[in-house]
Each structure stands twice: as C-alpha cells, then as structure tokens.
PDB file of N, CA, C and O in Angstrom:
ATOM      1  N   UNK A   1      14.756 -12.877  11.725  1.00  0.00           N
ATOM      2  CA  UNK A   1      14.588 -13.050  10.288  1.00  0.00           C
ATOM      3  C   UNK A   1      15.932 -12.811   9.622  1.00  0.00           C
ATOM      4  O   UNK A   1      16.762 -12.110  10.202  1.00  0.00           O
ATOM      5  N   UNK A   2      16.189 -13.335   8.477  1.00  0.00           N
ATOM      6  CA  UNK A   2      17.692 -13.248   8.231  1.00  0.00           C
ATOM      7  C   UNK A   2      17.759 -12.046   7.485  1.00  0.00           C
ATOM      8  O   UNK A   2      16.698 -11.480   7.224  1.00  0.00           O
ATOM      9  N   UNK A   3      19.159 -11.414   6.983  1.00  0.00           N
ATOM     10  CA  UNK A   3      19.230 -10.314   6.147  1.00  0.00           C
ATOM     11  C   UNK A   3      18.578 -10.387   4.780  1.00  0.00           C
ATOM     12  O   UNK A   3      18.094  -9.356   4.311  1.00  0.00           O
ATOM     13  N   UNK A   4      18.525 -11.587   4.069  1.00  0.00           N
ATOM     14  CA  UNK A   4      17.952 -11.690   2.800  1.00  0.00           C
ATOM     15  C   UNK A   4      16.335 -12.110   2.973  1.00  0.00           C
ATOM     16  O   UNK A   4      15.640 -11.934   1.973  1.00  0.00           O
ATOM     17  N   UNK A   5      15.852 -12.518   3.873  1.00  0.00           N
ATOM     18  CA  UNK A   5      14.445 -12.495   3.708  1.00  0.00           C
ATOM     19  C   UNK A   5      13.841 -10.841   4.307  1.00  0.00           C
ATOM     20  O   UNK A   5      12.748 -10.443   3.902  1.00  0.00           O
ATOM     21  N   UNK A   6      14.438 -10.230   5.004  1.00  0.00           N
ATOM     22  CA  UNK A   6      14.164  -8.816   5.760  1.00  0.00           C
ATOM     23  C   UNK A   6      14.130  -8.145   4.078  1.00  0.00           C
ATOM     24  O   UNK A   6      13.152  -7.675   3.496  1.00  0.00           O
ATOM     25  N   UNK A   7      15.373  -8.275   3.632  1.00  0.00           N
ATOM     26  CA  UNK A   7      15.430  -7.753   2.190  1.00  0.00           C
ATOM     27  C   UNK A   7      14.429  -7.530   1.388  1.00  0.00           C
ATOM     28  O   UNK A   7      14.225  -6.398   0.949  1.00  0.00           O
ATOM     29  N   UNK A   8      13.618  -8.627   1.063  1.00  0.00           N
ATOM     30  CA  UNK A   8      12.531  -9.443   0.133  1.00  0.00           C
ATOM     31  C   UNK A   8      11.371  -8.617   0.961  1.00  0.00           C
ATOM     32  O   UNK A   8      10.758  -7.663   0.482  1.00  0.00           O
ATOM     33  N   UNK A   9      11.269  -8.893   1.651  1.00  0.00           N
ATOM     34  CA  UNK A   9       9.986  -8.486   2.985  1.00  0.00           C
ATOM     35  C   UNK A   9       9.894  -6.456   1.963  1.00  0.00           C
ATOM     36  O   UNK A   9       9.045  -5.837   1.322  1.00  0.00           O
ATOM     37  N   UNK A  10      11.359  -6.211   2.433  1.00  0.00           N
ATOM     38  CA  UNK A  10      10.969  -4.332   2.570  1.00  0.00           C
ATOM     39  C   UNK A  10      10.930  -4.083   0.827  1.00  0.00           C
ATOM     40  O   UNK A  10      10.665  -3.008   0.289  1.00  0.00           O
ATOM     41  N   UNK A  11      11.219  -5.186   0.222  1.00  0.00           N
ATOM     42  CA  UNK A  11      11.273  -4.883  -1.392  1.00  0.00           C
ATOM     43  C   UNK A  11       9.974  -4.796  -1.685  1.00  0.00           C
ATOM     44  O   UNK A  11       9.563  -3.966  -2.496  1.00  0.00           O
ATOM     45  N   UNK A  12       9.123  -5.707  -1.011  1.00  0.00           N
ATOM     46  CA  UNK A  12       7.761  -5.916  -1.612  1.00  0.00           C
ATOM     47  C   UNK A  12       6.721  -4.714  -1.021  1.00  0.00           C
ATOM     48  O   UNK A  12       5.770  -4.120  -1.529  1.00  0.00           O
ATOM     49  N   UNK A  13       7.348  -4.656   0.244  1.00  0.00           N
ATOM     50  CA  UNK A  13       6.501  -3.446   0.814  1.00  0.00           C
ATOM     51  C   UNK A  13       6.542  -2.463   0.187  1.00  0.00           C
ATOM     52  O   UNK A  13       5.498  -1.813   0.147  1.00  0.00           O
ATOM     53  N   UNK A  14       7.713  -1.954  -0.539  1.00  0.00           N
ATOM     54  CA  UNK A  14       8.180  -0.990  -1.224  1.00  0.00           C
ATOM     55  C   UNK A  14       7.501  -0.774  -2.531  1.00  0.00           C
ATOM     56  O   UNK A  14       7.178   0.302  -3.034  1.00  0.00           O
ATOM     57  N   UNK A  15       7.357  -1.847  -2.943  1.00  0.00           N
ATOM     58  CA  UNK A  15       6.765  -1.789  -4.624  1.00  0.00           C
ATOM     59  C   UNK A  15       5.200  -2.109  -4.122  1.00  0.00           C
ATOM     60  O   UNK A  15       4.508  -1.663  -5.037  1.00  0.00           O
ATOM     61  N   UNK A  16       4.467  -2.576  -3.274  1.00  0.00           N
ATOM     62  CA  UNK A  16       3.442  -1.719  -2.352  1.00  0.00           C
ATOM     63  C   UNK A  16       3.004  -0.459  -2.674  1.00  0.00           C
ATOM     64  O   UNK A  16       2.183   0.031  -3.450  1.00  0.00           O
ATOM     65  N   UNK A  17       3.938  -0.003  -1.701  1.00  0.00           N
ATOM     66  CA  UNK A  17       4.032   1.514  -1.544  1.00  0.00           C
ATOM     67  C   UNK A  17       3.972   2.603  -2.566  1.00  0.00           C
ATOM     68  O   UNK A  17       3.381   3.683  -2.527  1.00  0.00           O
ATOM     69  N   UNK A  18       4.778   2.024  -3.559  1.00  0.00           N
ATOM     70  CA  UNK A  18       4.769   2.707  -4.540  1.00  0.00           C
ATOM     71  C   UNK A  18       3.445   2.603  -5.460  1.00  0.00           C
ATOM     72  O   UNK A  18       3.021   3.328  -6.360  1.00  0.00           O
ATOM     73  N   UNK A  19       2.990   1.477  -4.909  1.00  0.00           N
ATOM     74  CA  UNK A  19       1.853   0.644  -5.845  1.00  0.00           C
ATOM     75  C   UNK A  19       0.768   2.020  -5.555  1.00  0.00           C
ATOM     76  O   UNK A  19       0.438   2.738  -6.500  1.00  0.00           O
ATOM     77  N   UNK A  20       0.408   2.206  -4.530  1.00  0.00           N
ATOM     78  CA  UNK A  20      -0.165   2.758  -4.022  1.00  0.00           C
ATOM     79  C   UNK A  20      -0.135   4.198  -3.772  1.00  0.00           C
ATOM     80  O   UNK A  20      -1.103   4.628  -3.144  1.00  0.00           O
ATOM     81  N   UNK A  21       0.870   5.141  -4.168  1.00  0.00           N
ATOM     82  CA  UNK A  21       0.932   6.287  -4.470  1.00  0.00           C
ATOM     83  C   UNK A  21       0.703   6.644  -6.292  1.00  0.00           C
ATOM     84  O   UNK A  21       0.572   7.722  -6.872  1.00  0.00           O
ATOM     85  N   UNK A  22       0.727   5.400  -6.749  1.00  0.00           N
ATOM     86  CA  UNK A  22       0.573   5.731  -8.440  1.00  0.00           C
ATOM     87  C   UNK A  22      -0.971   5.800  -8.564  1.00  0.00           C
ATOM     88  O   UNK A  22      -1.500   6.630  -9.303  1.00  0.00           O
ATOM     89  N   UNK A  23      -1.805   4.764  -7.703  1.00  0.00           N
ATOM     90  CA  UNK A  23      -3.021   4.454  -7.839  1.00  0.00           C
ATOM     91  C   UNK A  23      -4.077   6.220  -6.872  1.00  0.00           C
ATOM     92  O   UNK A  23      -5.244   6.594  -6.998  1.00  0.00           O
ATOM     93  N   UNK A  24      -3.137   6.686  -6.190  1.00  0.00           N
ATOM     94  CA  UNK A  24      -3.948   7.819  -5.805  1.00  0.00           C
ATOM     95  C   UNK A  24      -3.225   9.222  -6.051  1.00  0.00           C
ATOM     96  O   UNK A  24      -3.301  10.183  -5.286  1.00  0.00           O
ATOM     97  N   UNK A  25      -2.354   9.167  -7.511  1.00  0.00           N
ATOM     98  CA  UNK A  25      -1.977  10.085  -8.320  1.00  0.00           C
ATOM     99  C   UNK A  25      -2.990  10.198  -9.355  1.00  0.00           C
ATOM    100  O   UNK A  25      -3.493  11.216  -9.830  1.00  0.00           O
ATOM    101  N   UNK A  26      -3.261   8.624  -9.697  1.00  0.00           N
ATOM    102  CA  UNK A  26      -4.771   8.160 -10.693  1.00  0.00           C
ATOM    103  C   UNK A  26      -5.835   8.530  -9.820  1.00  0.00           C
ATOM    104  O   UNK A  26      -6.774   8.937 -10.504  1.00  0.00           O
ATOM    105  N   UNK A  27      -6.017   8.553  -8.953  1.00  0.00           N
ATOM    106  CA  UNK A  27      -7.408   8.317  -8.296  1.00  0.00           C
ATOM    107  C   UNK A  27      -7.838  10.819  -8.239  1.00  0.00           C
ATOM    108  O   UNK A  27      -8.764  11.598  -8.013  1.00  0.00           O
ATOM    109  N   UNK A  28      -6.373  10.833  -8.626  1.00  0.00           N
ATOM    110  CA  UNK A  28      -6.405  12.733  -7.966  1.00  0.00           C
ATOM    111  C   UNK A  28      -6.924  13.227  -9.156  1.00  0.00           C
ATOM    112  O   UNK A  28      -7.928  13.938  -9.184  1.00  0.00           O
ATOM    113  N   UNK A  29      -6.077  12.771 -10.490  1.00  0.00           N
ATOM    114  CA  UNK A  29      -6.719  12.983 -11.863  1.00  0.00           C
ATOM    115  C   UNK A  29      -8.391  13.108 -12.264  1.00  0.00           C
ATOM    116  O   UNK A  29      -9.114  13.757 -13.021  1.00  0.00           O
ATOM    117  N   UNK A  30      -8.495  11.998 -11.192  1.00  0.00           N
ATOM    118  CA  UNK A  30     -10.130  11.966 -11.815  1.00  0.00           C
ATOM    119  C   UNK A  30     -10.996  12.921 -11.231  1.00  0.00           C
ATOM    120  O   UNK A  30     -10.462  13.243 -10.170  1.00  0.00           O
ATOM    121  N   UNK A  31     -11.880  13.439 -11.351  1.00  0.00           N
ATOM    122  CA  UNK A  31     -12.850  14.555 -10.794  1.00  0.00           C
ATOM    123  C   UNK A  31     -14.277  14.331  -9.826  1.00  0.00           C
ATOM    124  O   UNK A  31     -15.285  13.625  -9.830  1.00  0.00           O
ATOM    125  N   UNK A  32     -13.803  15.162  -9.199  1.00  0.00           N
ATOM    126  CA  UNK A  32     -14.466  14.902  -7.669  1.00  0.00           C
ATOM    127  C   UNK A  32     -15.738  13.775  -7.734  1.00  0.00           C
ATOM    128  O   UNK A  32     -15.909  13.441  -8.906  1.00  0.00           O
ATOM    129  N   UNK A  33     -16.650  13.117  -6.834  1.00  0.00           N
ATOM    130  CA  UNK A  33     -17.706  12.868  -7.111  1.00  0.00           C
ATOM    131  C   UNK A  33     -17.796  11.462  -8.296  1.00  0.00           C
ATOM    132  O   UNK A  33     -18.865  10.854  -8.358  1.00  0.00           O
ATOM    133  N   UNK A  34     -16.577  11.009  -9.222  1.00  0.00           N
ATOM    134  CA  UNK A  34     -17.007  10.332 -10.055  1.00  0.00           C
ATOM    135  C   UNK A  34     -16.849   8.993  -9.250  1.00  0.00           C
ATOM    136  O   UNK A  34     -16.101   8.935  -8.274  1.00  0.00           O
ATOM    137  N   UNK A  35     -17.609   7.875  -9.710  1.00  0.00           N
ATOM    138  CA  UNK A  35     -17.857   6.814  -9.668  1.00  0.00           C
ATOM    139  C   UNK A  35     -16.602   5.795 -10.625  1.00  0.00           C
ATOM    140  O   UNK A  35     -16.188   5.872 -11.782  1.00  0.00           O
ATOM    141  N   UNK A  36     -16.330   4.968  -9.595  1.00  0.00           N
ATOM    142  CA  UNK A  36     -14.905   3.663  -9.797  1.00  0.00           C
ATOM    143  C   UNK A  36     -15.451   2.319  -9.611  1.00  0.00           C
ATOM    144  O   UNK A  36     -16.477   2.096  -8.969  1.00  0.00           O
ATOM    145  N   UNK A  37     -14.834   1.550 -10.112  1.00  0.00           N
ATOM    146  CA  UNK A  37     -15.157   0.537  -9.649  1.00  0.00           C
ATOM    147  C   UNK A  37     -13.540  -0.022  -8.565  1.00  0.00           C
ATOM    148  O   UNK A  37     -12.415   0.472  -8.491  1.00  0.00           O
ATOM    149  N   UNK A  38     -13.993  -0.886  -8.082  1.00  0.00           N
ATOM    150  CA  UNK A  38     -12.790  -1.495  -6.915  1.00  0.00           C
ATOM    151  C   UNK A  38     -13.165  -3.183  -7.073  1.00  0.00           C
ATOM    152  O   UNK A  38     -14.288  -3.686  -7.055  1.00  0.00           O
ATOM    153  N   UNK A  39     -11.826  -3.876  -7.232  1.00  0.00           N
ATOM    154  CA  UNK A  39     -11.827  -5.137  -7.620  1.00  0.00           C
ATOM    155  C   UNK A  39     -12.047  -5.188  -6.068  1.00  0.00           C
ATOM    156  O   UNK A  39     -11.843  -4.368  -5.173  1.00  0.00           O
ATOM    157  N   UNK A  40     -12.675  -6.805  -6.100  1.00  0.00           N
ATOM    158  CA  UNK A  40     -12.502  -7.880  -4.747  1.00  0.00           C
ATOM    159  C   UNK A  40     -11.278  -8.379  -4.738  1.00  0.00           C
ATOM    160  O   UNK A  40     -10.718  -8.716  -5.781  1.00  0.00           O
ATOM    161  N   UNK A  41     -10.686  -8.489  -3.475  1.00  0.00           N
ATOM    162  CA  UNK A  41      -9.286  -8.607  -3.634  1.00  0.00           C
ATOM    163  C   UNK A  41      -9.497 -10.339  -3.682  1.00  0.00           C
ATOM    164  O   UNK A  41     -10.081 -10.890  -2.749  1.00  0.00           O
ATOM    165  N   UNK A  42      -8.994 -11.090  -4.790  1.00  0.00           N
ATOM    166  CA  UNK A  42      -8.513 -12.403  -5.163  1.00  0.00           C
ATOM    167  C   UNK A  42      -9.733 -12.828  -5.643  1.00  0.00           C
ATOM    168  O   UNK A  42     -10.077 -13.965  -5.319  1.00  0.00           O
ATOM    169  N   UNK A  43     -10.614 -12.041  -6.484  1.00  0.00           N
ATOM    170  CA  UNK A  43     -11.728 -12.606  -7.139  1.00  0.00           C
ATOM    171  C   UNK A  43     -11.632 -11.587  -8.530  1.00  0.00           C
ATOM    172  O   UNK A  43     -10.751 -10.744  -8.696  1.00  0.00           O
ATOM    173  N   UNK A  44     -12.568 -11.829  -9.323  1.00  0.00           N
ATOM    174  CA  UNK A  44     -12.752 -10.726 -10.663  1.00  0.00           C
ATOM    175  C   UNK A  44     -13.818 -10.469 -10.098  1.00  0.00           C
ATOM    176  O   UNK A  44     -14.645 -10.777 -10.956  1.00  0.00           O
ATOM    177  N   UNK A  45     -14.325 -10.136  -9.291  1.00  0.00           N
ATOM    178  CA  UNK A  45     -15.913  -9.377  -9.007  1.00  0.00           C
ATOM    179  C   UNK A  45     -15.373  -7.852  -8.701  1.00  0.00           C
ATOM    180  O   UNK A  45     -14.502  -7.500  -7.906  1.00  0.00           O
ATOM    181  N   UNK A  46     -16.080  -7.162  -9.486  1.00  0.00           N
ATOM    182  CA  UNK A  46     -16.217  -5.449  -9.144  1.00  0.00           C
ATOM    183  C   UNK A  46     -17.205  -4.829  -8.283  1.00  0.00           C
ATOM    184  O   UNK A  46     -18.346  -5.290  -8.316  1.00  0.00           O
ATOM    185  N   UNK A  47     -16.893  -3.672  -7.375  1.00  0.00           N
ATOM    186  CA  UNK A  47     -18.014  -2.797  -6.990  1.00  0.00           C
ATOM    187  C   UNK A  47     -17.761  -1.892  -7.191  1.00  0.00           C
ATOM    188  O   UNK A  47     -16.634  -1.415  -7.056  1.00  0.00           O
ATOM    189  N   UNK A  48     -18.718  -1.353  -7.580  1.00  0.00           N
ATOM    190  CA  UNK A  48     -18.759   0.408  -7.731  1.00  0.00           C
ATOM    191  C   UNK A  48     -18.801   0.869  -6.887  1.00  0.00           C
ATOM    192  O   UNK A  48     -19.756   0.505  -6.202  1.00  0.00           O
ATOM    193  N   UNK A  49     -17.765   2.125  -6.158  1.00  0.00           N
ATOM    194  CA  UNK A  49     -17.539   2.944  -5.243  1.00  0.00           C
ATOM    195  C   UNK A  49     -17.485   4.512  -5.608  1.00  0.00           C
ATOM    196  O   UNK A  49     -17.901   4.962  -6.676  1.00  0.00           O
ATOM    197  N   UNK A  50     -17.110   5.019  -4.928  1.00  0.00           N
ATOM    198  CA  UNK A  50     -16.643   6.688  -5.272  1.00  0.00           C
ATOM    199  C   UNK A  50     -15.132   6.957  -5.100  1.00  0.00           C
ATOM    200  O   UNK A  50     -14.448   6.280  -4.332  1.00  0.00           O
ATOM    201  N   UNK A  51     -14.516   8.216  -6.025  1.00  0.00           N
ATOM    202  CA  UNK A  51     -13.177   8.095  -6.108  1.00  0.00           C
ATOM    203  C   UNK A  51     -12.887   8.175  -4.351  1.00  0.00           C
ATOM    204  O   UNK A  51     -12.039   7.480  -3.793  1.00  0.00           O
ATOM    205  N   UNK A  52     -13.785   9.178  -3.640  1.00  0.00           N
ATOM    206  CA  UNK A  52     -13.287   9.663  -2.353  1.00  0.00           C
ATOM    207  C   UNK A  52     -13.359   8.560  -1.368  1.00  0.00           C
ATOM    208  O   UNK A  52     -12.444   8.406  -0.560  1.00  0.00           O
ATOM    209  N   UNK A  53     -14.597   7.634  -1.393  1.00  0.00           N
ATOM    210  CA  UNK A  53     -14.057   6.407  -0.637  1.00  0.00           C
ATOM    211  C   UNK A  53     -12.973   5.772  -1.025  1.00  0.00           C
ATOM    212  O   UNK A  53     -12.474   5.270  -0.018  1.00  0.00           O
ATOM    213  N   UNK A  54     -12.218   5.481  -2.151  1.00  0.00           N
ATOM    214  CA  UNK A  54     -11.564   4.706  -2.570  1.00  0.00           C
ATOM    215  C   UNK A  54     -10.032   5.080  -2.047  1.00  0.00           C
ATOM    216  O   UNK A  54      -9.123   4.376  -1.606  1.00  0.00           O
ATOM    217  N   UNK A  55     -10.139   6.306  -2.261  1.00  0.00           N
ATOM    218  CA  UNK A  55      -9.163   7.727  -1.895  1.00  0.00           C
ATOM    219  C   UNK A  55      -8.560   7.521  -0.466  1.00  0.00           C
ATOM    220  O   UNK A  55      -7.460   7.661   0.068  1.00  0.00           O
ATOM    221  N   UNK A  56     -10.062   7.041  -0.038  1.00  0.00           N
ATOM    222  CA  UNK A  56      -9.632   7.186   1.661  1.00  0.00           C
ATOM    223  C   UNK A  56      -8.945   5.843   2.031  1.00  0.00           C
ATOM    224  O   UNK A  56      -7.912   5.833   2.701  1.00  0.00           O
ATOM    225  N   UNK A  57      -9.596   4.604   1.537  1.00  0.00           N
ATOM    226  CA  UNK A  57      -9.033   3.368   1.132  1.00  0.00           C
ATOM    227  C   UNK A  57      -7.739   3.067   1.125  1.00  0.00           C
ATOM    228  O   UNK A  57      -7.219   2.182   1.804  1.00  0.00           O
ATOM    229  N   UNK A  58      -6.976   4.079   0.061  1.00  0.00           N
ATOM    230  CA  UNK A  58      -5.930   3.821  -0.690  1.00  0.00           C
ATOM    231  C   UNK A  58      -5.260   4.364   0.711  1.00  0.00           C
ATOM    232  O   UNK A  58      -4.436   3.617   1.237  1.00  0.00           O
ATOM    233  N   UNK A  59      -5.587   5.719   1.400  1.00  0.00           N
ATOM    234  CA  UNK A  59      -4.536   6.559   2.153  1.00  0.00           C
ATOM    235  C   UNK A  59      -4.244   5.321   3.707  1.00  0.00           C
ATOM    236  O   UNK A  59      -3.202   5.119   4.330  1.00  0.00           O
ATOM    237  N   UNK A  60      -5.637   4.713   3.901  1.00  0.00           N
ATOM    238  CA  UNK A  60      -5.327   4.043   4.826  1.00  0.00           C
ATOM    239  C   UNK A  60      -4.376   2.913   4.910  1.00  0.00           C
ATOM    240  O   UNK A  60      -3.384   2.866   5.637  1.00  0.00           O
ATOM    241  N   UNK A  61      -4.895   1.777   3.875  1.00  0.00           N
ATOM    242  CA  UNK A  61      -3.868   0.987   2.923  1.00  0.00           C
ATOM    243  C   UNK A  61      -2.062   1.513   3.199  1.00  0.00           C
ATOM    244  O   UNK A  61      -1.157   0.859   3.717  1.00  0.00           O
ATOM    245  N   UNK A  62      -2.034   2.844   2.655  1.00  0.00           N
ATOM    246  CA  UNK A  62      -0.723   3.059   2.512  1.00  0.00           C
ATOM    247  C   UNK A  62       0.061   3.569   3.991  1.00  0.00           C
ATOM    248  O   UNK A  62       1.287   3.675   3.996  1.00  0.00           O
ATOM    249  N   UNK A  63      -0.647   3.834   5.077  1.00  0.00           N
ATOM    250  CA  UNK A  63      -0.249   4.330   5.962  1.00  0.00           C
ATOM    251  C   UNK A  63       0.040   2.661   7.392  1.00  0.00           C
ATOM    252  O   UNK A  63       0.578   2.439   8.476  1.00  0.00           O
ATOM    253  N   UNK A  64      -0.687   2.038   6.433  1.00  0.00           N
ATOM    254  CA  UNK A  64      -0.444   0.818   6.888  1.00  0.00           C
ATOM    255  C   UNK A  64       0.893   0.124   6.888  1.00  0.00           C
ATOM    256  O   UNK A  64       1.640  -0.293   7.774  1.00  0.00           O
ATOM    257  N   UNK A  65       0.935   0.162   5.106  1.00  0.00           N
ATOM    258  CA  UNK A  65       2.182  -0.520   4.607  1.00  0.00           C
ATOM    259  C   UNK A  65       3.221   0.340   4.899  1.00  0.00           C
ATOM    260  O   UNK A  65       4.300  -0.145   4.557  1.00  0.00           O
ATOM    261  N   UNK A  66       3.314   1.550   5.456  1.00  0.00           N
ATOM    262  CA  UNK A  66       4.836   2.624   5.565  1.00  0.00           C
ATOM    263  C   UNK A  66       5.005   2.146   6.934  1.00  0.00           C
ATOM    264  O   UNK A  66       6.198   1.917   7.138  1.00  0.00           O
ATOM    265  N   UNK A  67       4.154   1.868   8.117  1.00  0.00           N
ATOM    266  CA  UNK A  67       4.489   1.643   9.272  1.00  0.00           C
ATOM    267  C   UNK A  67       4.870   0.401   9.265  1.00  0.00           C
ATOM    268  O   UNK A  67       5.940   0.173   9.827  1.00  0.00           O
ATOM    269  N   UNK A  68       4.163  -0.701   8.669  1.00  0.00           N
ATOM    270  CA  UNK A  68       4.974  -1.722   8.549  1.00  0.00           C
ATOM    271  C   UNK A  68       6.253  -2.023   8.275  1.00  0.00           C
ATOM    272  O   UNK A  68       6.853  -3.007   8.709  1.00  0.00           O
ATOM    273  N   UNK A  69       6.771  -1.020   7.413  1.00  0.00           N
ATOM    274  CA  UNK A  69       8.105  -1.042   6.366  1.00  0.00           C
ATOM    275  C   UNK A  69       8.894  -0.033   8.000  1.00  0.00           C
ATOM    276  O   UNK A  69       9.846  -0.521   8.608  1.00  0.00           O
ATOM    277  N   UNK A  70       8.470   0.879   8.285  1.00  0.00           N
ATOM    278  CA  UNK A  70       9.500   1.336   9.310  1.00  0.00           C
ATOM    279  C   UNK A  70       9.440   0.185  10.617  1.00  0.00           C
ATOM    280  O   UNK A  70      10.153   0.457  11.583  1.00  0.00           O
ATOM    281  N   UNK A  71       8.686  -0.979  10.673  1.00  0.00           N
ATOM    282  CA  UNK A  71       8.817  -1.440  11.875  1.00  0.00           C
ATOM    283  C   UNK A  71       9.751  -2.521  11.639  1.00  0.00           C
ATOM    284  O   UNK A  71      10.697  -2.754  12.392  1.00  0.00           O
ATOM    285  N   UNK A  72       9.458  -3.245  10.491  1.00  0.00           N
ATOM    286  CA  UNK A  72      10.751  -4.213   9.480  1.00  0.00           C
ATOM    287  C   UNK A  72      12.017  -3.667   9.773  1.00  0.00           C
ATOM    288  O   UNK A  72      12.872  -4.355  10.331  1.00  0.00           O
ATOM    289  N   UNK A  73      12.295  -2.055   9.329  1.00  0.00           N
ATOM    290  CA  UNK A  73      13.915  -1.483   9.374  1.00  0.00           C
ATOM    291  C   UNK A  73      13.708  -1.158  11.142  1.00  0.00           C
ATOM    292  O   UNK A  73      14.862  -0.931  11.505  1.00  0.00           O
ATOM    293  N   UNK A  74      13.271  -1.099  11.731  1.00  0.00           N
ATOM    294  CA  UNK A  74      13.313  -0.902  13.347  1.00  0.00           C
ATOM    295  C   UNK A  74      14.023  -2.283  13.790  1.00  0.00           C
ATOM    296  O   UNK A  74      15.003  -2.278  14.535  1.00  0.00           O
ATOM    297  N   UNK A  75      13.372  -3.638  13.197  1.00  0.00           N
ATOM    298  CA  UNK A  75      13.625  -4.786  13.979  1.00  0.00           C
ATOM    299  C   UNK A  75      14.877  -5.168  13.144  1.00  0.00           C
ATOM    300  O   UNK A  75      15.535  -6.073  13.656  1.00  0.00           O
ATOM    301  N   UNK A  76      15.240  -4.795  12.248  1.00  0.00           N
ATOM    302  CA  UNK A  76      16.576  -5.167  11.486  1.00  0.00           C
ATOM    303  C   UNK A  76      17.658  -4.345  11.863  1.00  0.00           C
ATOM    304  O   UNK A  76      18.857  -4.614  11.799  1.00  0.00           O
ATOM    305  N   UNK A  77      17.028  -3.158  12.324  1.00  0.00           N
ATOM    306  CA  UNK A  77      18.440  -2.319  13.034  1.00  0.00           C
ATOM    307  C   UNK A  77      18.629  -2.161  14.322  1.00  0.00           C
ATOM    308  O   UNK A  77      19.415  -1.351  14.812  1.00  0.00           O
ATOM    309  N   UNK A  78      17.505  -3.371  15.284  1.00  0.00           N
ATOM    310  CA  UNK A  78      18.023  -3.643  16.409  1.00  0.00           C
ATOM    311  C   UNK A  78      18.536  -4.737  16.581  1.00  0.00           C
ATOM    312  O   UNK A  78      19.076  -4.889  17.677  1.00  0.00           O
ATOM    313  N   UNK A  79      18.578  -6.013  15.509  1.00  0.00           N
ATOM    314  CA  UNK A  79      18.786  -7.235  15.268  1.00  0.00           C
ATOM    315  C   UNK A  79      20.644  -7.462  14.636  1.00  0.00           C
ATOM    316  O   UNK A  79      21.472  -8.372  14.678  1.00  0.00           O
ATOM    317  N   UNK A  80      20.586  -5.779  13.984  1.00  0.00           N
ATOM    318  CA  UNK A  80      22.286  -5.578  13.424  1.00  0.00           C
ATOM    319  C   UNK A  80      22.922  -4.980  14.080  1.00  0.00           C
ATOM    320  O   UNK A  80      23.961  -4.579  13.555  1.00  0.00           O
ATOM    321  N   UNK A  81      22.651  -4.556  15.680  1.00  0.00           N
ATOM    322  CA  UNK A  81      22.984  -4.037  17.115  1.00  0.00           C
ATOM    323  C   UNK A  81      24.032  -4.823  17.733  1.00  0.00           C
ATOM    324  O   UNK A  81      25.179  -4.545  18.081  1.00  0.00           O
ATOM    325  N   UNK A  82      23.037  -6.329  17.795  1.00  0.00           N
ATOM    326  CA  UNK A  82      23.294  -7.305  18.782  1.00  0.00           C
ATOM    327  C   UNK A  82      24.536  -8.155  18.911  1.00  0.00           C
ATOM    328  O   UNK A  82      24.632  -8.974  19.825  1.00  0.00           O
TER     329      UNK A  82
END
C-alpha cells in the first residue's frame, strides 16, 4: 500500500477511535440501567438497547479498530524496512 493511502487508512481509523472513546465518555455519563437507542448502521431505523450492552458494543468496536490501526503501522514499518 503506498505511504499516502497507509496515511488516509490510519487517519480514519483514528478519528474512529476517537469516535468511539467520546461515544463511551457519553455512554459513562448516563446512569446505570438506562435505556438508548442504537441506530442500524446505514439505515434510520432505531433499537432500543441498554447503556451496558451498548457499552460493551462500543468497547468491542474499539478494541477492534486499535488492533487494526497497530497492524496498518506493523505492515508500514515492515514495508519502510525493505
């Protein structure tokens, strides 16, 4: 992958990432037990969930996108080795 698309790739993961620590700074605010709704991803349809499923959601989500983002700078700093 070249240096400027690797770029683009870890930018987006990044604002991701971040996406996703703001949303379970919001999700900590709210109090135990309450009821959320959660969009369908690429529709306007809602479901109602709980903050703590959502919680768990978000942590998995994000533990996703950080390993992704360290495997991006893994293959770019064995690719700027060679």
């Amino acid at each position: 992958m070249s240096d400027t698309g690797t770029a683009r790739l870890k930018q987006k993961l990044d604002s991701k990432i971040t996406e996703q620590k703001v949303l379970q700074d919001e999700m900590k605010s709210i109090r135990k037990g309450a009821r959320v709704y959660r969009q369908q991803q690429n529709s306007n349809i809602l479901f109602l969930s709980s903050v703590d499923t959502e919680m768990a959601r978000s942590k998995k989500t994000m533990d996703s996108l950080v390993e992704e983002y360290k495997d991006i700078e893994k293959q770019s700093g064995q690719a700027g080795g060679r």
